[in-house]
N, C-alpha and C positions, 0 to 999 in steps of 0.2 A: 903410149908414146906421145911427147908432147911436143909440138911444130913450133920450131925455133919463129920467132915473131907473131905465134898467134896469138889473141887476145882473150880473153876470159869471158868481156862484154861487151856490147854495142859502144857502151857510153866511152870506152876507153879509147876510139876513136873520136872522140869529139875535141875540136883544136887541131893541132900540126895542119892547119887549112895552108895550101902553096900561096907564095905571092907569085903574081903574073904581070911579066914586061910588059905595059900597053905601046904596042909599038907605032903608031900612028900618032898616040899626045907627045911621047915621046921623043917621036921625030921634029913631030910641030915646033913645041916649047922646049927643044934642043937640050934637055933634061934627061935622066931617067924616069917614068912614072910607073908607081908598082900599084898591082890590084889584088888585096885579099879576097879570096876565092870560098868564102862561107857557104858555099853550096853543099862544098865536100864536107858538109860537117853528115851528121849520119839522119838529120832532121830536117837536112837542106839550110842551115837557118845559124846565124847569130846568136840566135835566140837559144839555142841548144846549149852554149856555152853560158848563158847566163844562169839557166833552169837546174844544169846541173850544179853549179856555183849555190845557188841559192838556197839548193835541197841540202847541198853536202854542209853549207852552213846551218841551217839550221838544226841539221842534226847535232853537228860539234857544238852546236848550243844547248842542247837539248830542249829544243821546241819542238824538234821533230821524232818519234820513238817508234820504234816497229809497230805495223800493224794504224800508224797516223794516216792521215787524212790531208792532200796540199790540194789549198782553195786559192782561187786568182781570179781576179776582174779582166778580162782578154777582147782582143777584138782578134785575135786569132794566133797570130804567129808563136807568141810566146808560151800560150797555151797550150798550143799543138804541142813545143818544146816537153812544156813542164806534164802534160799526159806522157810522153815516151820516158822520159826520166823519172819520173814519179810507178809506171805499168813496170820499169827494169828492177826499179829498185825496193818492190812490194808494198808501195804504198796506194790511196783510194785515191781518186783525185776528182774534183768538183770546179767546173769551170764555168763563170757567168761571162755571157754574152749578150751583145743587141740582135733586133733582131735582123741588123743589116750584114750579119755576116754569111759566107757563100754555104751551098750546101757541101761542099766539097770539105773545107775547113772545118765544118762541125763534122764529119761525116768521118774524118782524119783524127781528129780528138776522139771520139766515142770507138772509132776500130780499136784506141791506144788503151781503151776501156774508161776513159772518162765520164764523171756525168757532166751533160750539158746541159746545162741553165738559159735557155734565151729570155731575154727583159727587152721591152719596148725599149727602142730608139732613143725618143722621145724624155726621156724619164730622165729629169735633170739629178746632176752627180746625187746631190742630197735628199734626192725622193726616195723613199725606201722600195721602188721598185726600182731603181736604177741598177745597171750589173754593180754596179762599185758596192753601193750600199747590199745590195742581197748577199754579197760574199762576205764582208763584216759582218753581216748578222748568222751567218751558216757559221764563220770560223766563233763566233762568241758559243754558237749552240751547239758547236761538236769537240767533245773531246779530243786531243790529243792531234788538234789540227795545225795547220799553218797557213796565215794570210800571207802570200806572198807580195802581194802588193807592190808590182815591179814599177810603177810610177812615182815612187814615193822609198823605194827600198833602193839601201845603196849598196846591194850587193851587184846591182846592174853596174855602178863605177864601178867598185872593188873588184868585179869577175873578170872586167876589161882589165884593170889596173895589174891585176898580178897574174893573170893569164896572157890575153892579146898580147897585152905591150911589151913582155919579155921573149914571147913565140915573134914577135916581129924586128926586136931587137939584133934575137941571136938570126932571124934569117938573112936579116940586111947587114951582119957582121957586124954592129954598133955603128955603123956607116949611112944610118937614118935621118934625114934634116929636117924634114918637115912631114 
């Protein structure tokens, strides 16, 4: 028997996040102000919806192919992200960091079965110990991989553009100003 509204998978929960009256600014600046609620996402995180965006494109491109391998330069959030979505949907996933991030955050990546990379601080973008640079040289030397490269990749706009902004659209009735 199958439950009317259940889901198949974690990820199919990520989005429909509520907006939330802030009743206080609201009152203030005699407005209404709404607050998207990305906590509810299944990763806690924004970032969730980019990661899945990002993977599900690359696949329709075919840069991404069963049994691939998603590589990312992080200082946490989006990583965390792109290990839960990358562990759901059977891929490896290889994430560089500094080494200023918390143990909690790395500790979150690697439960998602990630490997995690720390690189000194220190290591400016173009040093080849830098996280940036160690993940370009891992995606050059592994097959069948992808740099996602969310500071520079525009699927971070795009994921907003054709996700968020129509989930915010239809919530506020097309009745959005700013």
């Amino acid at each position: 028997m199958r439950l009317k509204g259940a889901k198949d998978s974690i990820l199919e929960t990520i989005g429909d996040t509520p907006l939330i009256r802030l009743q206080k600014a609201s009152e203030d600046l005699n407005t209404n102000i709404y607050a998207k609620i990305e906590s509810f996402n299944p990763g806690h995180s924004a970032k969730d919806r980019i990661a899945l965006y990002a993977i599900e494109r690359a696949e329709r491109e075919g840069k991404l192919k069963p049994g691939g391998t998603v590589i990312e330069s992080t200082s946490g959030n989006t990583g965390r992200s792109l290990a839960m979505v990358a562990a759901l949907k059977g891929y490896k996933c290889i994430l560089c960091t500094t080494t200023k991030i918390s143990f909690e955050k790395k500790a979150l990546m690697e439960a998602y079965g990630a490997q995690v990379i720390i690189c000194p601080k220190e290591a400016h973008a173009d040093h080849p110990d830098s996280y940036y640079s160690k993940a370009k040289a891992l995606h050059a030397s592994t097959p069948n991989s992808v740099y996602i490269n969310q500071y520079f990749n525009d699927s971070n706009i795009k994921g907003h553009y054709s996700l968020t902004g129509p989930e915010i659209w239809r919530q506020t009735e097309g009745k959005l100003t700013h």
